[in-house]
Backbone bond lengths (Angstrom), bond angles and torsions (degrees), N, CA, C in turn:
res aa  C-N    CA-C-N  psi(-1)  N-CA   C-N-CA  omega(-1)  CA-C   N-CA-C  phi
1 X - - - 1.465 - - 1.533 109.53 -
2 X 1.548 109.96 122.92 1.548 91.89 174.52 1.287 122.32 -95.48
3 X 1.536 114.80 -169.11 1.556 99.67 -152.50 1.149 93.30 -98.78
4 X 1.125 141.69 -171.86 1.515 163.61 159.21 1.281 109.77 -122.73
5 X 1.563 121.50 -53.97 1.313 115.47 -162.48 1.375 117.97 -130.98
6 X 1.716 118.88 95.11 1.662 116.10 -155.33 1.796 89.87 -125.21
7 X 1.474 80.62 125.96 1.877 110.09 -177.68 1.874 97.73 -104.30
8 X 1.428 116.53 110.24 1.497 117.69 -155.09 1.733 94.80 -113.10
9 X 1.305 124.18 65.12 1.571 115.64 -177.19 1.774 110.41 71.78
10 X 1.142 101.02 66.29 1.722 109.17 -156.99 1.578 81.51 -105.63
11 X 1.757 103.37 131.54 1.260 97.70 158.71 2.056 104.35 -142.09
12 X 1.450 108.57 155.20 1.416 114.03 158.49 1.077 141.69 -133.43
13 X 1.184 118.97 134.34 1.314 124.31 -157.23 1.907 105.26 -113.76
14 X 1.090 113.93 136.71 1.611 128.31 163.78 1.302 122.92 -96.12
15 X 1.466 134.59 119.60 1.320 117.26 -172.23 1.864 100.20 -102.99
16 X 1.412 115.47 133.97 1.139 128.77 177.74 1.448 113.50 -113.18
17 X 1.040 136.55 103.89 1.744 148.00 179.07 1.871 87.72 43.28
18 X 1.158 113.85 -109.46 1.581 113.95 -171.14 1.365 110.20 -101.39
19 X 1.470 129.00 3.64 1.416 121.18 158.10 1.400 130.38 -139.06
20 X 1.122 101.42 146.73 1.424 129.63 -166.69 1.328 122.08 -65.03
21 X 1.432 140.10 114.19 1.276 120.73 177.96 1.445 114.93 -125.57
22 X 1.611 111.39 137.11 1.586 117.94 -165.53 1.144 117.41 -84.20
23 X 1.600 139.83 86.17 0.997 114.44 170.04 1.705 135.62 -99.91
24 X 1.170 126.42 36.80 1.241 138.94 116.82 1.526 116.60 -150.09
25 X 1.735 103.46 152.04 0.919 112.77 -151.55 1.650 116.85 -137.45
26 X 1.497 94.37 92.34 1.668 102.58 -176.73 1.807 102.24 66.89
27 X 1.256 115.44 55.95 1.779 118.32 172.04 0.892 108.12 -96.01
28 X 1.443 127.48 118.40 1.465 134.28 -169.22 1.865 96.45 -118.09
29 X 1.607 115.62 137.71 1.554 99.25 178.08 1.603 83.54 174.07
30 X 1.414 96.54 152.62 1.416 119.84 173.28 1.314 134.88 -117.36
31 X 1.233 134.65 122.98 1.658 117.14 -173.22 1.419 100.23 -105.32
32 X 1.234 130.72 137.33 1.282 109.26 145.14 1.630 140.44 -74.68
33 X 1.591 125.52 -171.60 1.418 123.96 145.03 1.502 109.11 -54.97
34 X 1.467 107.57 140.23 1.457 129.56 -176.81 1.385 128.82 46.51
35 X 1.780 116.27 20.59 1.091 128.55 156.69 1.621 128.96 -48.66
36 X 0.997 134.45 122.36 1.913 121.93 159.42 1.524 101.92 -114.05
37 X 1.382 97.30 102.87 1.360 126.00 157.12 1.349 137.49 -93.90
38 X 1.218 134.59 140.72 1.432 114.77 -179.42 1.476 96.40 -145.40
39 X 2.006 96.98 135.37 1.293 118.93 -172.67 1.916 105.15 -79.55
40 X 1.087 136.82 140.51 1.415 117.33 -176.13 1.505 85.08 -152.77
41 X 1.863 104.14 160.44 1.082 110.37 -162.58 1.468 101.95 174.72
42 X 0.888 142.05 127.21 1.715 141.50 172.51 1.887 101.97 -68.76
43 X 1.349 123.73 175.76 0.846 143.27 174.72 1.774 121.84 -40.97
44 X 1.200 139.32 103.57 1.216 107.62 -165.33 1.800 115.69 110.24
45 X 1.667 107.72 -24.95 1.468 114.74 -172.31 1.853 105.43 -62.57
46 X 1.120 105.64 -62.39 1.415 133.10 177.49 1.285 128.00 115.15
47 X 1.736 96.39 28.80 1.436 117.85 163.32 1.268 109.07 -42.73
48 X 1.387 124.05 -55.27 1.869 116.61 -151.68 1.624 87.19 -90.96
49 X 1.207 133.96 18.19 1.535 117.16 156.95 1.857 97.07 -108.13
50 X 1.123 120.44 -15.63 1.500 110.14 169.43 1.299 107.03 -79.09
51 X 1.115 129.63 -28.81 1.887 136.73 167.47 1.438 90.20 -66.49
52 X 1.032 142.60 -75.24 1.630 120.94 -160.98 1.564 118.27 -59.67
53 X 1.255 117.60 -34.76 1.478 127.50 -179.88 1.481 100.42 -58.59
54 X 1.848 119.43 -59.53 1.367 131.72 175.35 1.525 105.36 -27.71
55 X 1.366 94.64 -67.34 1.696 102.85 -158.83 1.244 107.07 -72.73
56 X 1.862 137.52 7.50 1.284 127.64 -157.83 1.987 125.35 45.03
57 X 1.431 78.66 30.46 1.864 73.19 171.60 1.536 98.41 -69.32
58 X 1.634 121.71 -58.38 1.018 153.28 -155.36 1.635 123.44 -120.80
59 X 1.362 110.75 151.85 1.849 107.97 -168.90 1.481 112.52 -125.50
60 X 0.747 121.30 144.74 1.435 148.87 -172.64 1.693 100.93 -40.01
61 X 1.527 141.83 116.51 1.150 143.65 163.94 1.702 110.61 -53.26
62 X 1.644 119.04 -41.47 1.325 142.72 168.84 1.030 110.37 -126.63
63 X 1.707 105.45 169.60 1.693 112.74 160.49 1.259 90.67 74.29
64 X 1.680 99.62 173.15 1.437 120.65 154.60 1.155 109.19 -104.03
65 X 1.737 91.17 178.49 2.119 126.14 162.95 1.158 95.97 -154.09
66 X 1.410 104.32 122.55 1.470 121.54 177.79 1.389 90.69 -120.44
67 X 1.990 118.89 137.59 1.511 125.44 -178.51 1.537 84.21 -124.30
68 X 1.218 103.36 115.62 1.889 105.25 168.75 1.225 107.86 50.25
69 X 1.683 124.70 55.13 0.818 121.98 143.87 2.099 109.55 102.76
70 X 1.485 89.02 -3.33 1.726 99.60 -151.18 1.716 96.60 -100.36
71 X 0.813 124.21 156.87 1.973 130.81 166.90 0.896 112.89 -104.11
72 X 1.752 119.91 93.96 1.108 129.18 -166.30 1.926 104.53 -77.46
73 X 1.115 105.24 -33.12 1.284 108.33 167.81 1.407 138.69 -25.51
74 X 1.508 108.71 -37.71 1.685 132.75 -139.56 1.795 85.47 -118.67
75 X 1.359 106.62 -29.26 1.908 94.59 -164.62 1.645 100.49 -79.79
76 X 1.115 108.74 158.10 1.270 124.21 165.15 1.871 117.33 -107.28
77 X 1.043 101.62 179.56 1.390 109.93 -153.95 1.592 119.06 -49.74
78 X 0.960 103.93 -45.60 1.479 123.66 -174.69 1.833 88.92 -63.71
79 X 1.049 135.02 -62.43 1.595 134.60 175.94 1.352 121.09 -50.19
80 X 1.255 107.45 -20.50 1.978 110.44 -168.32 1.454 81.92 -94.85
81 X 1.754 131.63 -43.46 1.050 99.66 -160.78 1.807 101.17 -77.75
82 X 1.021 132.29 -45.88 1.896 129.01 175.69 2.119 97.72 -22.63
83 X 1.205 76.82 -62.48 1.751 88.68 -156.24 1.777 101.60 -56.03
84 X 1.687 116.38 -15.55 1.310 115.93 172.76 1.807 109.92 -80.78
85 X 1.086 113.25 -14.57 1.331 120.64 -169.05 1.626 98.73 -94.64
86 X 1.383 101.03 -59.60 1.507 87.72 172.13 1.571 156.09 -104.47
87 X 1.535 107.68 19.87 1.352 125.89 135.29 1.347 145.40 -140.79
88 X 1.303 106.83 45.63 1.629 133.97 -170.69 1.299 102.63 -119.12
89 X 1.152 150.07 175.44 1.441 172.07 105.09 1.559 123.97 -129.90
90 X 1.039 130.83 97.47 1.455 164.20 -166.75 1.675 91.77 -72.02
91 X 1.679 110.56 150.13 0.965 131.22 115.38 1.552 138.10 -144.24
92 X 0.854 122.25 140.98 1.680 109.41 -156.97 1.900 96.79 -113.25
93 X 1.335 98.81 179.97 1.820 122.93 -163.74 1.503 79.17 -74.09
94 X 0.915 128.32 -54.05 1.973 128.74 -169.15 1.679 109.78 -84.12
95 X 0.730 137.49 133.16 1.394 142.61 -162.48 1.422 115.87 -71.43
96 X 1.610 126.18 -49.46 1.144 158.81 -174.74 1.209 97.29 43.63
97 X 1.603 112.94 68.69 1.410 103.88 162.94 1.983 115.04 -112.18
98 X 1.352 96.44 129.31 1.068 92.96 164.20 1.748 155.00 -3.87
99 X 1.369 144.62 32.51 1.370 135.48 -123.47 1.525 105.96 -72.58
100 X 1.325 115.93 -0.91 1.881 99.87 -177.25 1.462 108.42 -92.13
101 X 1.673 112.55 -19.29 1.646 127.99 160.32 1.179 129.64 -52.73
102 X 1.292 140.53 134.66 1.112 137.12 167.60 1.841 118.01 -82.20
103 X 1.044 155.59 144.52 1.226 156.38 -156.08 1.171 126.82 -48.92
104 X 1.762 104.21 -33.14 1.531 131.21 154.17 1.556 118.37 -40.51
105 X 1.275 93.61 -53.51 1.380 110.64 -176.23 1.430 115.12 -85.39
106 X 1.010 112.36 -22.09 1.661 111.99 -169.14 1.867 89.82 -77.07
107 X 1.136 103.62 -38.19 1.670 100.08 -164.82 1.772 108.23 -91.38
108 X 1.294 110.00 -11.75 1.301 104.39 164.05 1.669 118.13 -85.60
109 X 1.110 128.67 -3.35 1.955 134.60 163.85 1.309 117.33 -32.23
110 X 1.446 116.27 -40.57 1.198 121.75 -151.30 2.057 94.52 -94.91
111 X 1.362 115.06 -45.91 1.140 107.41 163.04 1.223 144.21 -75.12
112 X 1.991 118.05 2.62 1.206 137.84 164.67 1.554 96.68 -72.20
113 X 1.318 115.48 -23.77 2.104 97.61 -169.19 1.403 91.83 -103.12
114 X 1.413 135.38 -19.82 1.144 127.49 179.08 1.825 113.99 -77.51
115 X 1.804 106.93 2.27 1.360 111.41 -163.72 1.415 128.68 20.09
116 X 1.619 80.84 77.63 2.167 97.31 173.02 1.717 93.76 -116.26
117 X 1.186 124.56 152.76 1.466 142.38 -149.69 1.388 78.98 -78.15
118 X 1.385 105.33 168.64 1.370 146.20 -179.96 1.534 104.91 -50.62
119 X 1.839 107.85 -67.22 1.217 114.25 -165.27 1.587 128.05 -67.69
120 X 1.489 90.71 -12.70 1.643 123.28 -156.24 1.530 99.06 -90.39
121 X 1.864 106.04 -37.50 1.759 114.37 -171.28 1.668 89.60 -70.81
122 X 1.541 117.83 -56.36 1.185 134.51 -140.78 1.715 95.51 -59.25
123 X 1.598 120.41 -31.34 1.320 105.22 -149.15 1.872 77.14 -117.40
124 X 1.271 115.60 -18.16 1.975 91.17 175.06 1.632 116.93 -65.54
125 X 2.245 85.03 -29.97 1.944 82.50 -174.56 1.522 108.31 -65.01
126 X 1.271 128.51 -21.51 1.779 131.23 -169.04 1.099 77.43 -80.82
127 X 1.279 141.10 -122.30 1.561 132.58 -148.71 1.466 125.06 -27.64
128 X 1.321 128.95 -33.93 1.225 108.90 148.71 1.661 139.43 -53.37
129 X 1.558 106.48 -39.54 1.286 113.85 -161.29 1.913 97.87 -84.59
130 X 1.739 104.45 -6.08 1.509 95.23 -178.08 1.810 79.42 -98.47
131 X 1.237 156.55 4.90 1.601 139.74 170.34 1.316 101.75 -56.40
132 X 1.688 107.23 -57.51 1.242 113.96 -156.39 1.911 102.84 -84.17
133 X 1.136 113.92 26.46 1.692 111.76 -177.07 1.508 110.25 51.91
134 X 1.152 123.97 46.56 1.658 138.42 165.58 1.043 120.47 -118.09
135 X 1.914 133.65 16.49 1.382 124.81 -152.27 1.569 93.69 -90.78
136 X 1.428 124.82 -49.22 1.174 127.71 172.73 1.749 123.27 -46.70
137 X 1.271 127.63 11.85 1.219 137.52 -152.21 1.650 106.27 -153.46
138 X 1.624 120.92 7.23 1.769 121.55 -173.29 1.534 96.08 -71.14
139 X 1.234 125.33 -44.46 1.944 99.82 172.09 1.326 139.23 -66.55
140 X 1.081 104.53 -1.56 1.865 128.05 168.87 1.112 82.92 -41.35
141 X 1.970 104.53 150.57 1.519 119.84 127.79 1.247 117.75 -98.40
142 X 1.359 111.04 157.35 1.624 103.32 -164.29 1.617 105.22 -58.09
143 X 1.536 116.68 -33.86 1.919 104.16 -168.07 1.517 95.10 -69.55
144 X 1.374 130.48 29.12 1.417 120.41 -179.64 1.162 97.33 -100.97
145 X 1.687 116.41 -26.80 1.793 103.82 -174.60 1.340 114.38 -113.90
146 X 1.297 110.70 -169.47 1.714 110.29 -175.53 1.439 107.68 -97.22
147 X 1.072 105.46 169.07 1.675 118.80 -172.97 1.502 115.74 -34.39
148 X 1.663 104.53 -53.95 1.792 113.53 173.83 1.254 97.36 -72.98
149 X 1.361 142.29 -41.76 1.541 84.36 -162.55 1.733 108.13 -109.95
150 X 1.752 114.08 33.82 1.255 134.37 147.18 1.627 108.75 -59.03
151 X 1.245 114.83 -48.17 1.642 132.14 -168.82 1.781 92.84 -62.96
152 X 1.127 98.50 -52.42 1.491 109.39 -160.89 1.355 111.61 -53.66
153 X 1.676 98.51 -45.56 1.747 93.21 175.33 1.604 140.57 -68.28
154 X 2.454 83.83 -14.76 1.563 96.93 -176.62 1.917 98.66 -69.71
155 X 1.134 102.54 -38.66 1.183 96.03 -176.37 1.704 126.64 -67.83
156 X 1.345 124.49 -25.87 1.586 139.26 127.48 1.556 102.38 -13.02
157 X 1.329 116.84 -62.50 1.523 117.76 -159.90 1.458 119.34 -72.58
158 X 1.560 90.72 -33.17 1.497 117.37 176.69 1.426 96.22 -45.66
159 X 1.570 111.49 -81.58 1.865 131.13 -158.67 1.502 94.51 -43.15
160 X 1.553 113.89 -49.85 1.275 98.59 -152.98 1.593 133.18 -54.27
161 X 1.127 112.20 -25.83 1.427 121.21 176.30 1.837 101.97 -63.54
162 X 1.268 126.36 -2.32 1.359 118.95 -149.61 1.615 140.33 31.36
163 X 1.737 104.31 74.38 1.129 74.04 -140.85 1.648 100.30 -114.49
164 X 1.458 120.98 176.04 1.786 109.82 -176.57 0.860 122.06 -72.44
165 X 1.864 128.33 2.67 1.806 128.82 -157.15 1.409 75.76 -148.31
166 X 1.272 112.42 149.93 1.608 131.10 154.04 1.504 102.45 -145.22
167 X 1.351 98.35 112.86 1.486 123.28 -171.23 1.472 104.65 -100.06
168 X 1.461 126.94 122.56 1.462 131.97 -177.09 1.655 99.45 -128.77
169 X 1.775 109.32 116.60 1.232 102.21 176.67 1.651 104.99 -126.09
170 X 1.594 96.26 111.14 1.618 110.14 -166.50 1.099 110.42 39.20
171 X 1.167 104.24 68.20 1.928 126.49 166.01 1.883 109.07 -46.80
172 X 1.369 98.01 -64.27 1.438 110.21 -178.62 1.770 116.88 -66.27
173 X 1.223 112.78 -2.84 1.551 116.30 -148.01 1.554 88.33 -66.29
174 X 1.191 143.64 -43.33 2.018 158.83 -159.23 1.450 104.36 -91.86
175 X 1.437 106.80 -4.90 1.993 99.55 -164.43 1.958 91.43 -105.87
176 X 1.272 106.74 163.29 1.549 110.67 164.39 1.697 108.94 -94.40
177 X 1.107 114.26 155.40 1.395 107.05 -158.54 1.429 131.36 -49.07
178 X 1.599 120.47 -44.59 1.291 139.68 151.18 1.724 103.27 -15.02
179 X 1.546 106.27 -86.28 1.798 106.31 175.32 1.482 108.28 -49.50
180 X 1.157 132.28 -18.64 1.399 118.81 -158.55 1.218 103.70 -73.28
181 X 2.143 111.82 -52.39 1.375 125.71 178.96 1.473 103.34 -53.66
182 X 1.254 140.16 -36.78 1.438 149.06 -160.11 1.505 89.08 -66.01
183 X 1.010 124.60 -54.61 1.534 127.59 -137.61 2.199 85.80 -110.35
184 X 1.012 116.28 2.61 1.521 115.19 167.59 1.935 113.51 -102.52
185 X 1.523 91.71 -26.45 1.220 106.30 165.31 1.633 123.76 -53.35
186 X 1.255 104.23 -52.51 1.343 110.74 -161.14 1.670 82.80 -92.68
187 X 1.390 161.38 -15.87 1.478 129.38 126.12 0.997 122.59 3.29
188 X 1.443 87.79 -81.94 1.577 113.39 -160.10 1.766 118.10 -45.04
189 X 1.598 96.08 -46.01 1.656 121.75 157.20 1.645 138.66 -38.26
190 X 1.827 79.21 -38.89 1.769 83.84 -174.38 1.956 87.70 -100.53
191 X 1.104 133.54 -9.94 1.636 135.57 169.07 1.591 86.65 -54.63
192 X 1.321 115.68 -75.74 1.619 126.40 -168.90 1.345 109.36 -22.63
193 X 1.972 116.63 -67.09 1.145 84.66 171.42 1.133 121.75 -119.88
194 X 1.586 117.51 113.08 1.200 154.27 169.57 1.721 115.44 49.28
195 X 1.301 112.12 35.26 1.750 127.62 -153.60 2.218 77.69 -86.51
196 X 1.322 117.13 170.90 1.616 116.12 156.22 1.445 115.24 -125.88
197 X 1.319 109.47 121.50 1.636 105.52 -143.65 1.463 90.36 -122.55
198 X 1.793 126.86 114.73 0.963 123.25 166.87 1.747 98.70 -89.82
199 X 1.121 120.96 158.90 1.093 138.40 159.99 1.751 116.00 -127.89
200 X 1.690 93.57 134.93 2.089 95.48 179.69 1.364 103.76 -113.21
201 X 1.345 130.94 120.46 1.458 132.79 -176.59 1.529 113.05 -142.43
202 X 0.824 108.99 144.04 1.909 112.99 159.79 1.500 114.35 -103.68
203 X 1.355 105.25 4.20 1.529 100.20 -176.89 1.463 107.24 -86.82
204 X 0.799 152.30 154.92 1.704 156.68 151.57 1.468 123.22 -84.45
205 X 0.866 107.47 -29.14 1.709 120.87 164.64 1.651 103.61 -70.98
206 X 1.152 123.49 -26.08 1.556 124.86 172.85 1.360 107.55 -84.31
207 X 1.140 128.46 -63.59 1.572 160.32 -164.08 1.598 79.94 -29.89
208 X 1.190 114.67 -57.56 1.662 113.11 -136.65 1.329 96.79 -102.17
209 X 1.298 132.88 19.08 1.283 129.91 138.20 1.436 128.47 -51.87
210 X 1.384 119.78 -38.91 0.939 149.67 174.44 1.849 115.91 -52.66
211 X 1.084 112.56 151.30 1.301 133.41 162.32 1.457 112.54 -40.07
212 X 1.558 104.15 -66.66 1.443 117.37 -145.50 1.366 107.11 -154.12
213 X 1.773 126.75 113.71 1.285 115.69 179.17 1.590 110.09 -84.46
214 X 1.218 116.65 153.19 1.417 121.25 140.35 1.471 110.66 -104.23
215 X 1.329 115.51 121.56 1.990 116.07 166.43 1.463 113.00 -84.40
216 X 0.995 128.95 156.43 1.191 114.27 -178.84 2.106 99.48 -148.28
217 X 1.326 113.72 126.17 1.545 94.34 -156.70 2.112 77.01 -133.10
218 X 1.485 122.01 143.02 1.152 125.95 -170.14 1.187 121.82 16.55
219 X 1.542 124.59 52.86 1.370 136.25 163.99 1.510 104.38 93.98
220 X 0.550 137.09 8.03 1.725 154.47 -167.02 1.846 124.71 -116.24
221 X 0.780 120.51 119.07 1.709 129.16 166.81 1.071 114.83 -63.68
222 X 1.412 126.32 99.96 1.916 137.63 172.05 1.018 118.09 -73.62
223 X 1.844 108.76 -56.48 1.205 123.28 175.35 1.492 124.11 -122.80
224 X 1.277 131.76 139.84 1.173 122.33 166.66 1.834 112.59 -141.37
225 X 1.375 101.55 116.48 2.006 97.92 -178.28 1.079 95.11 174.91
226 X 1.481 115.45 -149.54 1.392 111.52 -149.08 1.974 104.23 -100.32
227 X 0.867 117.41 179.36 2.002 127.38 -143.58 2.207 74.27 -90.01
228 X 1.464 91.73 -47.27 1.817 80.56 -151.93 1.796 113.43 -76.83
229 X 1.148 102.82 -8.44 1.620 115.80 162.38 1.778 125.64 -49.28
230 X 1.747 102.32 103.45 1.273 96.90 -171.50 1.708 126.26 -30.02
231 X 1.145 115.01 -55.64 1.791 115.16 164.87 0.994 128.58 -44.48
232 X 1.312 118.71 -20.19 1.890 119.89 -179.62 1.291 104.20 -62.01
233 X 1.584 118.60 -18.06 1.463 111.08 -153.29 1.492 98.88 -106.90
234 X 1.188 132.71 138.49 1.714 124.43 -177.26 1.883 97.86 -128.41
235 X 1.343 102.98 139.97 1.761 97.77 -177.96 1.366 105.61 -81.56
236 X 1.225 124.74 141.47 1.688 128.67 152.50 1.374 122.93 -0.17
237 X 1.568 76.17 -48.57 1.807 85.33 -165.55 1.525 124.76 -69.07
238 X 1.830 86.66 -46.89 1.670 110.91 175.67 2.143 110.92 -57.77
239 X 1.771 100.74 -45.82 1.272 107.59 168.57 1.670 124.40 -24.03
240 X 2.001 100.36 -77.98 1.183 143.37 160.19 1.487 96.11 -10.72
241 X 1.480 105.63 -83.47 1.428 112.77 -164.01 1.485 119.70 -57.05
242 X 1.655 128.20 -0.05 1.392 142.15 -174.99 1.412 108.85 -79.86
243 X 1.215 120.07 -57.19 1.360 144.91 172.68 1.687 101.41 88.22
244 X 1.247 137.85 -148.76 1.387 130.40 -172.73 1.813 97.27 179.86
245 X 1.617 91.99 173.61 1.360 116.42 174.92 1.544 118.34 -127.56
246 X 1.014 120.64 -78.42 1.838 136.98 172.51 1.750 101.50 -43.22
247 X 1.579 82.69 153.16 1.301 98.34 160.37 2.171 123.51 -56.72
């Protein structure tokens, strides 16, 4: 399997008045194509700075991140954002959908900056928004629906760009549990066919949906293997008692 996503001794650092704080630190790890992995980590791990590096919000203080092969390191701004358009698709705990848009529209955004024609946005956003069982529903505004199937369309928005990474950061975190499994389901769905689905969580009851954990405990990699491996799983309690540094 090749990789897609190789973290080569990656570290980051924050500078605060006269001190420095690490929030990751020398993470070395590989994803492949059609992996579902999920990064997990309590508060403090420095998961959500490995989610920004992932997604090219942000670049590596050290080390590399190579995405398909690319040095994310070396591009500058104008390149992280292309390379976010064309192999990223996001969905986050908050929906950020548009409310003066209709669903059509909310999920065609991503191919207005990627400038694909009219007819081309109009009919990728319908086939997406019918993946996620929303096709009957593209004139909605989003305050027309409920939380899941708000999620549902972020994730609509996600596919549409087609893209090689689908990045979920605490997807479920806004849903009550019922929607949460709903909306872990259809993960699990787009893993099936052959989608590469990172997932960022602190939950452990989520985590292990997944393929493959990465732990990540004060910027650092504890664990890395497969979701159903007694050790992947760490209790609250045991977590708790670790304490952390990084974001």
């Amino acid at each position: 399997m090749a990789a897609l996503i190789t973290f080569q001794e990656v570290c980051k650092y924050y500078h605060m008045g006269d001190s420095t704080v690490t929030a990751a630190d020398h993470i070395s790890f590989e994803i492949g194509a059609g992996e579902f992995t999920a990064i997990v980590g309590s508060s403090g791990s420095g998961k959500s700075t490995c989610m920004n590096i992932i997604g090219c919000l942000d670049v590596p203080s050290e080390g590399t991140y190579l995405l398909d092969g690319q040095d994310v390191g070396r591009m500058n701004k104008n390149r992280l954002a292309e390379i976010r358009n064309e192999l990223l698709g996001f969905i986050f705990q908050q929906y950020n959908l548009l409310p003066k848009l209709n669903l059509l529209e909310n999920v065609e955004v991503p191919l207005m900056y990627a400038g694909v024609s009219r007819g081309e946005r109009r009919d990728r956003a319908r086939a997406a928004l019918e993946q996620v069982g929303l096709g009957d529903k593209w004139r909605h505004r989003p305050m027309e629906l409920s939380g899941g199937q708000q999620q549902r369309v972020s994730i609509a928005r996600a596919l549409v760009g087609r893209p090689s990474v689908i990045l979920a950061d605490e997807p479920t975190g806004a849903l009550d549990s019922r929607t949460g499994r709903e909306v872990l389901s259809m993960l699990q769905d787009l893993h099936g066919q052959g989608h590469t689905v990172v997932l960022i969580t602190h939950d452990n009851s989520i985590a292990v949906q997944a393929q493959r954990i990465i732990r990540l405990e004060d910027g650092r990699v504890v664990y890395d293997g497969p979701a159903s491996a007694p050790e992947a799983v760490v209790t609250p309690r045991a977590a708790g008692m670790r304490g952390g540094a990084g974001a």
